[in-house]
RODO-2510 file (C-alpha; in nm, 4 decimals, decimal comma):
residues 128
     n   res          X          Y          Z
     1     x    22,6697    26,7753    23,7392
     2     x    22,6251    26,4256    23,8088
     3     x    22,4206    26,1277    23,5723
     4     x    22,0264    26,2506    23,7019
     5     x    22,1092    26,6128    23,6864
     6     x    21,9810    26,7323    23,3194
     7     x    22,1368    26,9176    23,0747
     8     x    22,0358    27,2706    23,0122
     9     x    21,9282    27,3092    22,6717
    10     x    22,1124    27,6943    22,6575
    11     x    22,4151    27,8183    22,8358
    12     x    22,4805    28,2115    22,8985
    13     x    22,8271    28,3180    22,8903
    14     x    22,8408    28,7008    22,9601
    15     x    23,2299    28,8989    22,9259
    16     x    23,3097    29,2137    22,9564
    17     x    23,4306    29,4615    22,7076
    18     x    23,4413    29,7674    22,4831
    19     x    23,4352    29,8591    22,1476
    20     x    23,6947    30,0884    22,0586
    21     x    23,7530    30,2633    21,6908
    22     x    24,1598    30,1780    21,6194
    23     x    24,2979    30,2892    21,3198
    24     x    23,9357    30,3459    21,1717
    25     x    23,7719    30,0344    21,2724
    26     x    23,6069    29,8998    21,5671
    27     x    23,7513    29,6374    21,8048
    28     x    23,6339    29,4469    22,0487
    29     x    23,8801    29,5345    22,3912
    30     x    23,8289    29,2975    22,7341
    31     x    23,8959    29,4418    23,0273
    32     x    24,2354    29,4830    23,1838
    33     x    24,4212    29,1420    23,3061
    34     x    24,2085    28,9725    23,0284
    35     x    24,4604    28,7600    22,8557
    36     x    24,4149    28,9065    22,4867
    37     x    24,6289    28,7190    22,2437
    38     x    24,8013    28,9802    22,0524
    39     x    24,6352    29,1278    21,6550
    40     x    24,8298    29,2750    21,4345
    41     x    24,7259    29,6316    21,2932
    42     x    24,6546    29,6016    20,9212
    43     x    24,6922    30,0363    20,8691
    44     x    25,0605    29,9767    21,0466
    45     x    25,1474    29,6547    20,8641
    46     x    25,0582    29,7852    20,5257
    47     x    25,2391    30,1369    20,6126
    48     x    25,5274    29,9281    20,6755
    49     x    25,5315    29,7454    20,3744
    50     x    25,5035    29,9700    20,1391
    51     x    25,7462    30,1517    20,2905
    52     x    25,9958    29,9104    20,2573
    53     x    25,8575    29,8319    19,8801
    54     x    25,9312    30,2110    19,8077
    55     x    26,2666    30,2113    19,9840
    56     x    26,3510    29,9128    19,7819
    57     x    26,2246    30,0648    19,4406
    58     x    26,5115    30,3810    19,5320
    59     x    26,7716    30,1672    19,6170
    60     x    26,7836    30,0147    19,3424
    61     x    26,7352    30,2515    19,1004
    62     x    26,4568    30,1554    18,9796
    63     x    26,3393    30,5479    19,0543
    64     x    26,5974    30,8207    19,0754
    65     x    26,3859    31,0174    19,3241
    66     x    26,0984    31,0497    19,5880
    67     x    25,9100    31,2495    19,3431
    68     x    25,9509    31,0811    19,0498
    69     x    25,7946    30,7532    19,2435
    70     x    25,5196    30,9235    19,4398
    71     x    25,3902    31,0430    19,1011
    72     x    25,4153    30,6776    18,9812
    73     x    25,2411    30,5844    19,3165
    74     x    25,0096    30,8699    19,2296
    75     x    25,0308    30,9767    19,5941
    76     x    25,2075    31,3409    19,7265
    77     x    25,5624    31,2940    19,7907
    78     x    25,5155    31,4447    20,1288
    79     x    25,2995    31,1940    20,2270
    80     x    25,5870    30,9126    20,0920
    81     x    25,8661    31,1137    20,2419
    82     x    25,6389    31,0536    20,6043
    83     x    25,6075    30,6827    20,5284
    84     x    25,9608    30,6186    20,3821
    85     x    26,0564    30,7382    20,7837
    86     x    25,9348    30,3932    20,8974
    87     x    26,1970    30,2180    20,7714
    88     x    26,4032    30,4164    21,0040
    89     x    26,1926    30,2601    21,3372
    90     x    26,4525    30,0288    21,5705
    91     x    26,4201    29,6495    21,4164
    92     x    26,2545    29,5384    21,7178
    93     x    25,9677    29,8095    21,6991
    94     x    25,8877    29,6535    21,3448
    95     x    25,9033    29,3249    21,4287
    96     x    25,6713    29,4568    21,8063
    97     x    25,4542    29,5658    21,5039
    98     x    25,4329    29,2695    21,2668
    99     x    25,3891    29,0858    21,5708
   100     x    25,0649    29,2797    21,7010
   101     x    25,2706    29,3555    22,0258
   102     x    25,2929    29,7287    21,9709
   103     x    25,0542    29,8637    22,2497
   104     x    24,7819    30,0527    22,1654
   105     x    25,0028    30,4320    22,1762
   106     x    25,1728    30,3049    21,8962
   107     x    24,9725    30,4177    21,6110
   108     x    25,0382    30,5235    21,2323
   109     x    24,9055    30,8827    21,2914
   110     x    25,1848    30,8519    21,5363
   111     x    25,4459    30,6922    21,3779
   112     x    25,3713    30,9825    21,1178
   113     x    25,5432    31,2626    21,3551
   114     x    25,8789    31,3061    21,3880
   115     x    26,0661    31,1138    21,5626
   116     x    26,4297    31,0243    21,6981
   117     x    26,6717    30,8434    21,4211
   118     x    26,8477    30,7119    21,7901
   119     x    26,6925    30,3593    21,8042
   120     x    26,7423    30,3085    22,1938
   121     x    26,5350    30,6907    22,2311
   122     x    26,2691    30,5730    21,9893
   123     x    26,2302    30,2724    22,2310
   124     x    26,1721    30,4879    22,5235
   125     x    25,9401    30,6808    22,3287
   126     x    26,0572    31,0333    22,3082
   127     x    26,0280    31,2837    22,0171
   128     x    26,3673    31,4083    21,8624
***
């Protein structure tokens, strides 16, 4: 554009992409080689967390047993035993999760199976 040349009064930018449902909501997902600056997963994060917040409230006593602090939780102790298993994921898989660089296999339904105590097998991704 040079000095005589007007300026168009709109501009029509058109990209590519998807919406995809991901941990029950939608995302937007641009094609492949778009450079997509990595988003954490809020379902993963907060699994995480309180994960850690339980481990933390057994450690120190503050409840003597799973049980005792699911009921607190008012959740099934099952479903705590499952999460409580995340704090057993390698430190770098946590921090690939806090970070939003998980990949999009990695997912809390997931994380939720069994999987290998072995940090350098849960990096290649097999089951134990």
């Amino acid at each position: 554009m040079n000095r005589s040349t007007p300026i168009p009064d709109t501009v029509t930018l058109r990209v590519p992409f998807r919406i995809v449902k991901r941990g029950g909501r939608k995302e937007m997902q641009l094609p492949e080689g778009a450079n997509q600056p990595p988003r954490a997963d809020g379902t993963l994060v907060k699994a995480l967390a309180r994960a850690f917040r339980w481990k933390r409230m057994l450690d120190s006593g503050e409840f003597a047993t799973i049980a005792e602090l699911a009921e607190r939780e008012g959740i099934a102790s099952s479903y705590m035993t499952r999460v409580l298993r995340l704090t057993l994921l390698a430190p770098d898989i946590v921090e690939a999760i806090l970070d939003g660089k998980q990949g999009p296999v990695v997912t809390l339904t997931k994380l939720m199976e069994p999987f290998a105590l072995d940090w350098k097998v849960q990096k290649t991704g097999q089951s134990s």
